[in-house]
C-alpha positions in Angstrom: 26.7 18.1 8.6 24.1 20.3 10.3 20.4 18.4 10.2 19.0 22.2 8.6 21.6 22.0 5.7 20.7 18.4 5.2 17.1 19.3 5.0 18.1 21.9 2.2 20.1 19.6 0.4 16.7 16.7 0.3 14.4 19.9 -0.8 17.0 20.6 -3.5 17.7 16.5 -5.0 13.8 16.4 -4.5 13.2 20.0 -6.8 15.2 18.5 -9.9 12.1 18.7 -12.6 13.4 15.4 -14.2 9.8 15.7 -16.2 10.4 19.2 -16.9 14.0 18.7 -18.3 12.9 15.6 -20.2 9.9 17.5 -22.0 12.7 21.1 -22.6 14.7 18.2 -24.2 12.0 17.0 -26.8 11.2 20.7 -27.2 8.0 20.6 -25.3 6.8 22.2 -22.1 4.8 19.6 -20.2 3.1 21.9 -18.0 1.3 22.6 -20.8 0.5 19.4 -22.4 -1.3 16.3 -21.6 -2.7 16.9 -18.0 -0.2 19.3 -17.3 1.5 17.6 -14.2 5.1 17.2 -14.1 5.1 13.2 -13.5 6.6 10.2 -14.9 2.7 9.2 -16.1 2.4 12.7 -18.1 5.7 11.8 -19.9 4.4 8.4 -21.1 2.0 10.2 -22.3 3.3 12.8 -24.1 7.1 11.8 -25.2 6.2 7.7 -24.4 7.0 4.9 -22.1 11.1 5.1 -22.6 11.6 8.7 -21.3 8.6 8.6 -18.9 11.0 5.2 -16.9 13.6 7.3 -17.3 11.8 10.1 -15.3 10.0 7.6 -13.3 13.7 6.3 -12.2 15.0 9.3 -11.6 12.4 10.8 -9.5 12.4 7.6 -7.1 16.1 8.3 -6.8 15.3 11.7 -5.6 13.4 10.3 -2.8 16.2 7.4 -2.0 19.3 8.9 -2.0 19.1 11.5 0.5 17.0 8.7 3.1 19.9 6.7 2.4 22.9 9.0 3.0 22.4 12.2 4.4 21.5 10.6 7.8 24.9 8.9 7.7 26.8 12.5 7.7 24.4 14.2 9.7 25.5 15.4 13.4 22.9 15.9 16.2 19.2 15.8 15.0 16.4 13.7 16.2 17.6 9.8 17.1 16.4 6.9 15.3 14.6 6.9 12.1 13.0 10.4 12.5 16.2 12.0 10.4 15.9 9.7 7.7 11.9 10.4 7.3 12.6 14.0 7.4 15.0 14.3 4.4 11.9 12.0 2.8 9.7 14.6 3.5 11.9 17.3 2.5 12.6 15.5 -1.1 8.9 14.6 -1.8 8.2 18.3 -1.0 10.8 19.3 -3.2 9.2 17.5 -5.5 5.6 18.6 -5.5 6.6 22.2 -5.2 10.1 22.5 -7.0 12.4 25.4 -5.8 14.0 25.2 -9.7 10.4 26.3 -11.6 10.0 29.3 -8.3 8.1 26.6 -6.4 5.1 26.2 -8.8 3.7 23.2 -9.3 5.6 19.5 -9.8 4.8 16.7 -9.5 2.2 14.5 -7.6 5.2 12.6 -5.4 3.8 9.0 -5.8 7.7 8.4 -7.2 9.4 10.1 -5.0 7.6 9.0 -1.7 8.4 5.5 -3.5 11.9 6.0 -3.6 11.7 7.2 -0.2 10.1 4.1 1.3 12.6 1.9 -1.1 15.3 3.3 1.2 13.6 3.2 4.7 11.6 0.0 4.5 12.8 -1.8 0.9 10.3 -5.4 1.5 7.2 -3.9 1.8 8.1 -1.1 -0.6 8.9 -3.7 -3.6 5.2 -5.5 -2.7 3.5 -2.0 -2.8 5.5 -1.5 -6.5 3.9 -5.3 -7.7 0.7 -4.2 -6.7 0.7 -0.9 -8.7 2.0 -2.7 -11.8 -0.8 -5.4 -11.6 -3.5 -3.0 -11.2 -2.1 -0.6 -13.8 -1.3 -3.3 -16.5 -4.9 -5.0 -15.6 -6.9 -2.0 -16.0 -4.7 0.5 -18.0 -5.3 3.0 -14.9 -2.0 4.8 -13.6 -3.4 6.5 -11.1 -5.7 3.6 -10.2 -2.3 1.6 -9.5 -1.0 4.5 -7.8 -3.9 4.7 -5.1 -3.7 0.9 -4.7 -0.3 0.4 -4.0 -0.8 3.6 -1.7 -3.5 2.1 0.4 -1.5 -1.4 0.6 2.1 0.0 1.8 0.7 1.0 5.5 -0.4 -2.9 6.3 2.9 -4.2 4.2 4.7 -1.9 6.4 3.1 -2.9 9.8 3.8 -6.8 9.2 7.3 -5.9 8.4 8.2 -3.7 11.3 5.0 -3.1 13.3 2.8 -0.5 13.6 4.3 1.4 16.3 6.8 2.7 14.6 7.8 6.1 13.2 7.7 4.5 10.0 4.6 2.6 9.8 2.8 6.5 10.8 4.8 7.8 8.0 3.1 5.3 5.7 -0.2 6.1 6.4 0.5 9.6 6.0 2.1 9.3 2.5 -0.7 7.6 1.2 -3.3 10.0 2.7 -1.3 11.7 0.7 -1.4 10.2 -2.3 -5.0 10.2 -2.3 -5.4 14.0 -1.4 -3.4 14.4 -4.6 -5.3 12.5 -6.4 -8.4 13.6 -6.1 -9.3 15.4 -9.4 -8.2 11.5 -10.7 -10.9 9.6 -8.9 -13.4 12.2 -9.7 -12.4 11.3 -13.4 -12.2 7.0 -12.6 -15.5 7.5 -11.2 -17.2 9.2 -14.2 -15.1 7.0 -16.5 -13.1 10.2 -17.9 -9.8 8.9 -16.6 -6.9 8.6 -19.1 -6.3 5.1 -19.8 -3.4 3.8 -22.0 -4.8 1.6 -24.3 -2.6 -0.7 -24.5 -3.7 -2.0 -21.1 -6.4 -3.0 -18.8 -7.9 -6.2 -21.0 -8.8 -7.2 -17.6 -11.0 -4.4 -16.3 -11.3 -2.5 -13.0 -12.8 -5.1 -10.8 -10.5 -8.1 -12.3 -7.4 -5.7 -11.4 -7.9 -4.6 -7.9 -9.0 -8.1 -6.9 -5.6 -9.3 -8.6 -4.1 -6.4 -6.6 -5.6 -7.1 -3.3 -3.9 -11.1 -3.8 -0.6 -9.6 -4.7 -1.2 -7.6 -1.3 -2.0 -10.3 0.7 0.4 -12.5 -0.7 3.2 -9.7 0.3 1.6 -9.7 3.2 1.5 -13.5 4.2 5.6 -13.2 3.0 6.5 -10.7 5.1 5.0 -12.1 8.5 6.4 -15.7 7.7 10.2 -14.1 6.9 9.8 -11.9 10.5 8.8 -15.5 12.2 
């Protein structure tokens, strides 16, 4: 398979509006409800926590299964990982700006850059997911756990394969990323007007990033004593 059809087919798998079709399903149109971003976190909140892990699941998938196969039936093409982190980039831009709703806006690609990374480096990937769910269930905060486990997959990912590689720049640019995205979120965390599922965060803001930061370094301390 030619690398440029591969490409299309990642931007395609990374355009499927899981959220979109999940909120069509229910009758709803979530661009329209909640804050209006086609993400697993908008469909917790507006159809709940079942269909939002649905979408959640399906829109890592969309980042995993084209790093995981496509290079394996691609001819020619850049050597090494670079192929691989290309059909990533292709799906997590298919996601954020989905060729099925006329490229308008998706999602924020925090799931599918997961999925991604689940596929290219799986260790350090799982570590960054422990850390998002310890900050979000300590302080109630999705986005909070998503810019958490963004800023701790870079270092998980240099211990685990070091930070000269392809990879490890790929990481860092993800989760610049993430927190580009994310801006309009930490405007709200810092005024206190950020959406915050009730049922969570007994523990607070402070309590759950320092839990956080332990899970990190203890992912961390893991990783460098299993490459030893």
């Amino acid at each position: 398979m030619h690398p440029l059809l591969g490409v299309l087919i990642a931007y395609a798998a990374g355009s499927i509006p899981a959220a979109y079709l999940a909120g069509r399903a229910a009758g709803v149109d979530l661009r329209t409800k909640g804050s209006g971003n086609l993400g697993a976190t908008n469909v917790v909140r507006v159809l709940g926590l079942k269909v939002g892990l649905v979408v959640f699941a399906v829109d890592m998938a969309k980042g995993a299964v084209p790093v995981g196969f496509l290079p394996a039936v691609t001819t020619g093409g850049p050597a090494g990982p670079w192929m691989a982190i290309i059909y990533g980039g292709a799906a997590i831009l298919g996601h954020v700006r989905p060729v099925w709703l006329r490229f308008g806006k998706g999602g924020k690609g925090v799931a599918t850059a997961c999925g991604v990374f689940l596929a290219l480096t799986p260790e350090p990937t799982l570590f960054a997911l422990a850390v998002f769910l310890v900050v979000f269930g300590a302080t109630g905060y999705v986005s909070l756990g998503s810019l958490a486990a963004a800023a701790a997959l870079p270092p998980l990912v240099a211990a685990a394969i070091g930070w000269r590689q392809p990879v490890f720049v790929v990481a860092v640019l993800i989760a610049a990323f993430v927190f580009w995205t994310h801006r309009p979120n930490m405007q709200r965390l810092w005024r206190r007007e950020e959406h915050r599922f009730s049922k969570m965060g007994a523990l607070g803001v402070p309590s759950g990033l320092f839990i956080g930061a332990l899970v990190a370094a203890g992912g961390l301390a893991w990783i460098m004593r299993s490459a030893r």
